[in-house]
N, C-alpha and C positions, 0 to 999 in steps of 0.2 A: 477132488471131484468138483468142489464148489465153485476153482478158481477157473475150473476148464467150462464149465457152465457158463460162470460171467462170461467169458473170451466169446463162446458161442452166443450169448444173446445180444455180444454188442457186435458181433460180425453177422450173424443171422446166417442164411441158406449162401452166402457170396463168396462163404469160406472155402467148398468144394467147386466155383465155380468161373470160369477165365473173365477177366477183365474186358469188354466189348470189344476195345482198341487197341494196337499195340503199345498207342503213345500215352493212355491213362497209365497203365504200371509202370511205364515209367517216369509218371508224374508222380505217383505215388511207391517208390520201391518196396514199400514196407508191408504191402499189401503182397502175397503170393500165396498160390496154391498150394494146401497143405493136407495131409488125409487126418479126420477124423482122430481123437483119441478113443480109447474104451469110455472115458467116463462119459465121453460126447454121446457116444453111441448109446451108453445107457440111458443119458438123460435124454435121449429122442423117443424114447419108447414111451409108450403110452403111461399115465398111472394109473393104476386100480381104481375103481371106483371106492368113493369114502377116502380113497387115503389123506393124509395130510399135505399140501402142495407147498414147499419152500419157497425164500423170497425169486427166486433165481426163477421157476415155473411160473409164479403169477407174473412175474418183468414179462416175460415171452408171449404171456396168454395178452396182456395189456399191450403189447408191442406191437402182437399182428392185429388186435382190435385198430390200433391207432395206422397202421398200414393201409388197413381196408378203405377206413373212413378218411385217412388223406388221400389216396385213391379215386374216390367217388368226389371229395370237395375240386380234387383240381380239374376231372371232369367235369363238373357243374361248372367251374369256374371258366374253363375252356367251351362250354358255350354262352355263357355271360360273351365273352368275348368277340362271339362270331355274332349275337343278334345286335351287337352295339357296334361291330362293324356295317354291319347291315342297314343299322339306322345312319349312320355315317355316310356311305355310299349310295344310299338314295335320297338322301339332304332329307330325312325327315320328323331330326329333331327342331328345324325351323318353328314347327309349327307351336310349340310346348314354349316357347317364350323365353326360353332358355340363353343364357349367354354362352355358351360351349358345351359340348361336348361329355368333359368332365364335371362339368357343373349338372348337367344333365343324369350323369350317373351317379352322383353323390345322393342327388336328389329321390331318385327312384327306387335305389337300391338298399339306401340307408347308411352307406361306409362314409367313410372316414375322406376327405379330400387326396389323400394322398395315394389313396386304394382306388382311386376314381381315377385319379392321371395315371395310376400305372396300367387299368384297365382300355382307358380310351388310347393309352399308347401303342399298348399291343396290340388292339382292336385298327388301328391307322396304318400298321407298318405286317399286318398279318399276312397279307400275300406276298411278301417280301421273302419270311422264315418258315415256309410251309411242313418242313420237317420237325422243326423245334413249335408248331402250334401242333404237330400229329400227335408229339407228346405231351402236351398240355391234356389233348382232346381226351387221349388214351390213360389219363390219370399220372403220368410217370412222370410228369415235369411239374413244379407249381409257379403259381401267376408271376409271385416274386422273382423265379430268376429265368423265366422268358421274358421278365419287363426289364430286367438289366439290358439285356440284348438288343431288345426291340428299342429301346433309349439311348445307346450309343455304336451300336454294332456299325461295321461298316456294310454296305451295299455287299452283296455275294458272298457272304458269309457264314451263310445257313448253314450247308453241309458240314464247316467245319466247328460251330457249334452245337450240333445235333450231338455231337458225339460226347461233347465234355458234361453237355447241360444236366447227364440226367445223373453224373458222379460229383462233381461240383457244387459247393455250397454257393448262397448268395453274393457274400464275401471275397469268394475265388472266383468267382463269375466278374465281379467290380473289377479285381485284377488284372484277366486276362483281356478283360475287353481293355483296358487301361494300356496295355502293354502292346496292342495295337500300332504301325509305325503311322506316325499322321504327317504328313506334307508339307513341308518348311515354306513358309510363306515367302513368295519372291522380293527381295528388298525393294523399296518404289521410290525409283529414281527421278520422279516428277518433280516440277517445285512444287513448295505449297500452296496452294490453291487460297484464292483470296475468297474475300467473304461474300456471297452468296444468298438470297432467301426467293424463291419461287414457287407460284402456285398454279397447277390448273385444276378446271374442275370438268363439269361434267354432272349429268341430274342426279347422280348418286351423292355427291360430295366434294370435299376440295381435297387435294391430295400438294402437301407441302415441304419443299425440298432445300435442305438447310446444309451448305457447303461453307466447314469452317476450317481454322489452320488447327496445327496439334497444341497451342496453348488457350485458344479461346476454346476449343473442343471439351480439352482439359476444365475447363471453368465451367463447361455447358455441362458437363458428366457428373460434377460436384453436386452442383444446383440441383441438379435434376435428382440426385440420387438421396440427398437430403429428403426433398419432399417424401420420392419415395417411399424410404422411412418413416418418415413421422404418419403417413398412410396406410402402411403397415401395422405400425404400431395402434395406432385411433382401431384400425381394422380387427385386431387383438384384444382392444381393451371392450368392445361394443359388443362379439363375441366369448370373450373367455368365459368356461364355463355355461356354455348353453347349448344350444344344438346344432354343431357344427353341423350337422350333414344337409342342413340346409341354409348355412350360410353363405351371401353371394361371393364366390370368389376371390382371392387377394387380389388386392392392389397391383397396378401393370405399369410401365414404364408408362404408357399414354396416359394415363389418368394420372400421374407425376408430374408430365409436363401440364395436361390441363390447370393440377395447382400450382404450378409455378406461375402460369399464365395468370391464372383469376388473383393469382397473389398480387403480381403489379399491378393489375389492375384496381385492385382494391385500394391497396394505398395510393393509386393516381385520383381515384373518387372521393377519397378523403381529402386531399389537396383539391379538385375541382368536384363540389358534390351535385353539380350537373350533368357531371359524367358518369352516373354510377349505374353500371349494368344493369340493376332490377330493375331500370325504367325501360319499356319496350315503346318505341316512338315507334307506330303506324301511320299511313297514309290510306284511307278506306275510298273506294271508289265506289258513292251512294247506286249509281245507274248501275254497274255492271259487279256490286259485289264482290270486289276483287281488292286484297289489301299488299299492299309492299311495304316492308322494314324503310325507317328513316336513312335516304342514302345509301339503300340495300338492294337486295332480291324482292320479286314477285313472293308473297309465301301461298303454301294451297292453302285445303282448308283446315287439312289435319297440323298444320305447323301454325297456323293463325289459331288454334284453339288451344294447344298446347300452350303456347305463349302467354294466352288469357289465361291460364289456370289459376298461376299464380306470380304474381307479378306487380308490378307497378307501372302502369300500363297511362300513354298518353296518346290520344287519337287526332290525329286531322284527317277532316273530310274534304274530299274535292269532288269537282261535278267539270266532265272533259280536260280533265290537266290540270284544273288552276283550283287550290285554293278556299273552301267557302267558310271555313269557321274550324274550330279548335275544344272538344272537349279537357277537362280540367286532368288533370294527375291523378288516379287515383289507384288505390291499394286495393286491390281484389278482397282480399285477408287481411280483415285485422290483427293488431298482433293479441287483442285479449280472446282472439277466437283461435289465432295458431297454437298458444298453448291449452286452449281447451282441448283441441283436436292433438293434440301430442301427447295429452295425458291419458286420453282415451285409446289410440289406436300402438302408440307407445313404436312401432317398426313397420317398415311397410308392410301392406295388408297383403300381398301377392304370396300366397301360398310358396313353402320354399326358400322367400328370402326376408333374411333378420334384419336386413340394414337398420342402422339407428340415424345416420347423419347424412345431410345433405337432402331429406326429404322433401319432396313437394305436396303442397294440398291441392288434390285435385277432385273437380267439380265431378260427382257423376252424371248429372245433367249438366251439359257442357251451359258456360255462363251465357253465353251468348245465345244460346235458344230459350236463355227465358230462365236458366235453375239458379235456384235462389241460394245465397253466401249463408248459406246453417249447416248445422252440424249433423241433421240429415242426410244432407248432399254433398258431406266432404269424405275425403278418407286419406290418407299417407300413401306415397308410393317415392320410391328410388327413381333417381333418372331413368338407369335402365327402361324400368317397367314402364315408366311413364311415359317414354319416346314408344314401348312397342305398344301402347294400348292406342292413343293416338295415329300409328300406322296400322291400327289393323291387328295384329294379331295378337293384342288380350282385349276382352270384353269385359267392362267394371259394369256392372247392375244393382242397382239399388233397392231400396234405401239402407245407409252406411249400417245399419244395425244387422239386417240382415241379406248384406250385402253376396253376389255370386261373381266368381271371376271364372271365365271359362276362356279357352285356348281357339286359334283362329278357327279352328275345326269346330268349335261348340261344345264342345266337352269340360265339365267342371273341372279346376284344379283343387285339388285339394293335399297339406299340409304333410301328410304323413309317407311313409316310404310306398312301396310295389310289395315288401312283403307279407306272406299270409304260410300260413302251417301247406306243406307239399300235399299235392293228391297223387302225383307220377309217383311210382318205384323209383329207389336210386340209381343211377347207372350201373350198367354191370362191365367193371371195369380189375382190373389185376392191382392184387395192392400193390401200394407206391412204396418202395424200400426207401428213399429218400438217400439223401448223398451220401458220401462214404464216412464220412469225417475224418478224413485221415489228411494230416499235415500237408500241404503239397510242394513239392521241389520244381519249384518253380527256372531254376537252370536247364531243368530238363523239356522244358515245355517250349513249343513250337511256336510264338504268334500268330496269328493271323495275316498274312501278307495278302493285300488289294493287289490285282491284275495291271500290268503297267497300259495305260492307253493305246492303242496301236497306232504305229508313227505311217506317216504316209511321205515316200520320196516325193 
């Protein structure tokens, strides 16, 4: 009796009942409809009150406990989904300072980065798989293996995931999406293409386009992927152990190439140390207030202040074109004042994010309206931060002690997640029986085949 109990509480109610599809059982042969034993029967009967309830009773009673409440979790998690879709589709995480998306949801919610990409994934591709988010909504699917789907699936899909998603572990979901036919790339009969480097731009930025053969490529991929790494790695060691969920982001290819870039650079400034980037050579136009980079752009006013933050800053003045005189070199920041202010504010001060390297000290009374080089009037910030407080959407407020940062909106930010104890009832939603666990025969499974394009005579 004991052993047809276990059988029933690891098959549960699925044992008297057909498999959705025709093509699950025979993903799983091992699974078929069977009637009841007596002992089954018996052990479905209620027990007496007082009596004593065996290991086999309390698994079952714990079972549909953990049913219900996966249930309700993947419901709540399935509207997590749709307001983050929402903020997505009406661009109105812009305003939060944020650098993406998932940064965004790390942030607010409290998880884990990797529970924030799989969120903001399904949250971008949810009108796509509206059948497999019905079952998120309706508690029968969880986040994890609609974010498989939603992360590799092909286009048109849906219907024929809806049906495995909700028998299918995480695992077999990897799988089948895996087993996918993907499109053989056409061989490219072109020569190699000689080397290339062009830019255009535009008021938003330069956008720069680099055409190499397949062994300088190969050299370009190394390079690059080195930095990479070792950006990674710094990015790991300045985190470990602390509160990821509001750590800013990993390391991106772009910010790879940036240090490839500052990296020659740096050693060219050692060889000529008149060339060394942290000196910003202006051209200031006394009559009309207007400053241009040496042998550069116009900048406004928000990139001419940024610039002064922190820098090693050389000015020449001119009066109509030409010329009048030349202030001296000078360092914003001392260096006995940079590590004062690094020992104090220790990460940037922008609620959310930990960075430790690469910091700027910046003025909150901007330098040039008069705010004075003290520790007052400084505080730490990330490039990031410090390119959006200067455009606008973060507001730094002083003095650095009891400093306020608020979002283009006006609204304080502050350090901690969005959660708080519920005041709504849980969803009333069907417990989630969750996947079947049974082995699956995977010879018998059908892929997914994409629609062939329709050919025109």
């Amino acid at each position: 009796m004991e052993r047809c109990n276990r059988v029933q509480a690891r098959l549960g109610d699925t044992a008297t009942e057909p498999m959705p599809a025709p093509f699950h059982a025979d993903l799983w042969p091992e699974k078929r409809v069977r009637p009841l034993c007596d002992a089954e029967v018996m052990s479905s009967i209620a027990m007496p009150a007082g009596a004593h309830m065996g290991p086999a009773q309390r698994l079952d009673g714990l079972f549909e406990e953990l049913a219900e409440l996966t249930g309700q979790r993947n419901a709540i998690d399935g509207r997590i989904v749709e307001i983050v879709a929402q903020i997505e589709h009406d661009e109105l995480w812009g305003a939060t300072g944020v650098r993406s998306i998932p940064a965004l949801v790390a942030w607010k919610t409290g998880v884990s980065p990797a529970n924030a990409h799989t969120i903001a994934t399904v949250a971008h591709r949810l009108e796509e798989f509206p059948q497999c988010a019905a079952g998120l909504r309706d508690g029968r699917v969880s986040l994890d293996q609609i974010g498989v789907i939603a992360e590799r699936a092909a286009a048109g899909s849906d219907a024929h995931y809806a049906q495995l998603i909700e028998v299918a572990t995480v695992s077999q979901l990897r799988t089948a999406v895996r087993l996918e036919p993907r499109p053989d790339p056409e061989p490219d009969r072109r020569p190699e293409p000689q080397r290339s480097l062009t830019r255009t731009s535009n008021e938003h930025g330069s956008c720069w386009r680099i055409t190499l053969g397949h062994l300088d490529a190969a050299k370009f991929d190394a390079a690059l992927q080195s930095h990479l790494d070792a950006l990674v790695i710094e990015w790991k060691h300045d985190h470990d152990g602390g509160d990821a969920d509001h750590a800013p982001p990993l390391p991106t290819t772009a910010d790879a190439f940036l240090r490839l870039i500052e990296t020659g650079w740096d050693t060219e400034a050692a060889r000529r140390p008149h060339g060394q980037h942290t000196t910003v050579i202006a051209h200031l136009d006394i009559k009309d207030r207007a400053a241009a980079l040496h042998l550069g752009p116009l900048l406004t006013d928000d990139e001419r202040r940024f610039l002064l933050c922190d820098a090693t800053f050389e000015m020449w003045f001119e009066r109509d074109g030409e010329p009048i005189g030349a202030g001296r070199s000078t360092r914003a920041i001392s260096r006995r004042l940079r590590r004062a202010l690094e020992h104090r504010d220790r990460c940037c001060v922008v609620p959310g994010c930990n960075a430790t390297r690469g910091l700027h000290a910046h003025h909150i009374r901007h330098w040039e309206d008069g705010g004075e080089t003290e520790l007052d009037n400084l505080v730490l910030v990330c490039p990031h931060h410090h390119r959006q407080h200067h455009r606008g959407l973060l507001t730094i407020t002083g003095p650095a002690g009891t400093r306020t940062i608020t979002d283009s909106t006006g609204r304080p930010l502050h350090p901690g997640s969005l959660a708080r104890p519920p005041k709504r009832p849980p969803p009333s939603v069907a417990p989630c029986p969750g996947p079947t666990g049974e082995r699956a025969q995977w010879w018998w499974y059908q892929p997914f085949q994409p629609q062939a394009p329709p050919t025109t005579n």
